[in-house]
N, C-alpha and C positions, 0 to 999 in steps of 0.2 A: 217737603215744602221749604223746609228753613235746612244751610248746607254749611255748615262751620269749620273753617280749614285754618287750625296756626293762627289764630287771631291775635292780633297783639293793637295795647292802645299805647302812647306813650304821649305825656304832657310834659312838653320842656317851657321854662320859667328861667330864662337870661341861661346860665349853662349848666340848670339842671333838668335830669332828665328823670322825671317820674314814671314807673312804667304800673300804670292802673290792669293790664291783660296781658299777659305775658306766654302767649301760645295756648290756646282750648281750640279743639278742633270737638262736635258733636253735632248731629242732624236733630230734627224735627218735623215729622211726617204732621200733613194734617191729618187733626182730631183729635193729636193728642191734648195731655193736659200735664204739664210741664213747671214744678216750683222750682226757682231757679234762690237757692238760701246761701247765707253767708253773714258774717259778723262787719260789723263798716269798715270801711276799708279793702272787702275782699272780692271788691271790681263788681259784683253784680251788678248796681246801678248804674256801671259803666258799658258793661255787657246789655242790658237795656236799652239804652240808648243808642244802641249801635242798632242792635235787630230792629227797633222802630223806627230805620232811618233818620234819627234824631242828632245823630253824630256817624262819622268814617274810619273807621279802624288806620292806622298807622301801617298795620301787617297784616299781611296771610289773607285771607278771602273770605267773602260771604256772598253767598247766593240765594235769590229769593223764585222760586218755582224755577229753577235752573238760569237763571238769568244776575249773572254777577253784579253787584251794587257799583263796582268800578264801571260799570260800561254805563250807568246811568249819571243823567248829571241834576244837579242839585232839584232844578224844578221837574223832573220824572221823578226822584224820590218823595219829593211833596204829594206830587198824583197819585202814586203806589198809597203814600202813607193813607191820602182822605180815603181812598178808595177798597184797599183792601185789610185798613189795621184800625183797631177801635180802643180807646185809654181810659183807665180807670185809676187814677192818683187815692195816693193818702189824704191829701187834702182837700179833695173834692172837685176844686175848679170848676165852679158854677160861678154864674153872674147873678150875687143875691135879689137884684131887685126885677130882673127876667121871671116871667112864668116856666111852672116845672114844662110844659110846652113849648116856649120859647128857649128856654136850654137846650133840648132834646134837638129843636130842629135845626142849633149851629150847623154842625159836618155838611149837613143839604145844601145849607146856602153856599159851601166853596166845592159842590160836586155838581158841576152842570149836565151832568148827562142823566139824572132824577130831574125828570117835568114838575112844575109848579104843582101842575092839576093832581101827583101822585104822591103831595107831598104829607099831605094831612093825614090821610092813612097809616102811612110808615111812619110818622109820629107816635100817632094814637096807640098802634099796637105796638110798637117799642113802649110805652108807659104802663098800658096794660101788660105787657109781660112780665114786668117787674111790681106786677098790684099796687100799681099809683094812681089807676084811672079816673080816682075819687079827686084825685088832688093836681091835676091835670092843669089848671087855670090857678094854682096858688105859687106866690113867689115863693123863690128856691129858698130865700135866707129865713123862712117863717116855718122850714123842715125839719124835724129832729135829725143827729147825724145821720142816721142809718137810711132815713129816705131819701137824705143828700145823697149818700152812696148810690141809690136805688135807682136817683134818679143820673149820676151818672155812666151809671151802666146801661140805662136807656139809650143815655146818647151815644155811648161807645156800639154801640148794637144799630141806632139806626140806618146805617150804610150798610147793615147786612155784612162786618168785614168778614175776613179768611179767618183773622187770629185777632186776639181780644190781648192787649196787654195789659194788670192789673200792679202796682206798683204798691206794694202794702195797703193794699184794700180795706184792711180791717185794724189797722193803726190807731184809728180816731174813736172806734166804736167798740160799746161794751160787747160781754161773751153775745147775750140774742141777737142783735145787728149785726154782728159778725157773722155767726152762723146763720143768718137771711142771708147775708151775699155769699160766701162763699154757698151757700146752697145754688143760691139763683146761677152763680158761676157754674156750679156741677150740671146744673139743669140746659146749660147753654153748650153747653161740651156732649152731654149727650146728645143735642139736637145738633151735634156736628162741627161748632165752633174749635178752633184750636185756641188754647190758653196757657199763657205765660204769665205765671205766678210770680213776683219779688217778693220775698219774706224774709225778715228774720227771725220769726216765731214757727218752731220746728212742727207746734202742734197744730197753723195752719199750713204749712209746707208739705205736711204728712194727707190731705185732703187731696193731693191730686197722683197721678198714678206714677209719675215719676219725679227724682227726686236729685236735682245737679248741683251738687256742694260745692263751693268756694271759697280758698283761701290764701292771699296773699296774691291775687290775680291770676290763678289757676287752677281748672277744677281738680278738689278732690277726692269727690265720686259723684257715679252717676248711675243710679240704681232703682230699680222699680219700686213702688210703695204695694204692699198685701193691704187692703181696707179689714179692719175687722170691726170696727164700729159701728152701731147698731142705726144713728141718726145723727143728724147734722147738730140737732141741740143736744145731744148727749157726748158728740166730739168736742162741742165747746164747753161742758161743765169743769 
């Protein structure tokens, strides 16, 4: 799905030249589940950014289901992005005074190719799958964190994307909130979502099955995770 050739990013500032990715080449088949860790500084967020269409690499190539990102131009990456990638921040990014409802059904409103008429549904069950169903009609900002969280994974989720990117998901939220998303994340990867994890907490990095280190803008390993942990609240004790 995802095809990483020599990628390189470079930020110049009058005549200097920062180089935040300095050559990672690695694939991502769907379904996997993918933490992508490193210390600040060591380009992940920049690497993020780039797979989300959110930014264009300087170097080397990426391809998205075999279709290079160079051959598309700004507003097809926008398209790709609503249509087949879904975001889940550290900080939540909800509009506090919207209902958990009205959050959820942003993405819909910039994807015209979901009818009005089919639109109430794919809400509803994006909420319910995240056991908010109860709190469906309450504003975002009246949520404890971890429902915020819950409820932005709803909305990362309602467009059904390909790959769910989660950007420190569990930054803001104690060890049980934590372990509900990363759970509800494992839960969404089994049902075949692919997931791209940013962390720099090793012991939520270690939840998903592989494991791609960064440092100094190049990875330094990329290795599978063995699970041997018993439950998701016992990973986060």
């Amino acid at each position: 799905m995802i095809d990483v050739k020599e990628l390189k990013k470079d930020y110049i500032d009058d005549d200097n030249v920062t180089s935040a990715i300095r050559g990672v080449s690695f694939s991502i088949d769907k379904g996997d589940f993918v933490s992508i860790i490193g210390p600040s500084g060591s380009g992940k967020s920049t690497l993020l950014q780039i797979l989300s269409f959110l930014d264009r690499p300087t170097g080397g190539n990426y391809s998205f289901f075999g279709k290079s990102i160079d051959d598309m131009s700004d507003q097809e990456l926008a398209h790709m992005r609503n249509k087949e990638m879904g975001f889940v921040f550290q900080a939540f990014n909800l509009l506090s005074r919207l209902t958990v409802y009205e959050n959820v059904e942003i993405p819909l409103l910039y994807n015209d190719s979901v009818p009005a008429s089919a639109r109430k549904k794919m809400i509803e069950d994006a909420i319910r799958s995240v056991d908010l169903g109860e709190k469906i009609q309450s504003e975002a900002g009246r949520l404890s964190g971890g429902q915020k969280q819950r409820v932005a994974i709803a909305r990362a989720l309602v467009n059904n994307p390909n790959v769910i990117f989660a950007d420190e998901p569990t930054g803001n939220l104690d060890s049980k909130s934590g372990a509900q998303v990363i759970g509800i994340l494992d839960d969404l990867n089994k049902q075949g979502h692919t997931i791209i994890l940013v962390t720099h907490e090793t012991y939520t990095a270690e939840f998903a099955n592989r494991i791609i280190r960064m440092k100094d803008g190049l990875i330094e390993s990329d290795t599978p995770v063995i699970k041997q942990r018993k439950s998701k609240e016992e990973f986060f004790k």
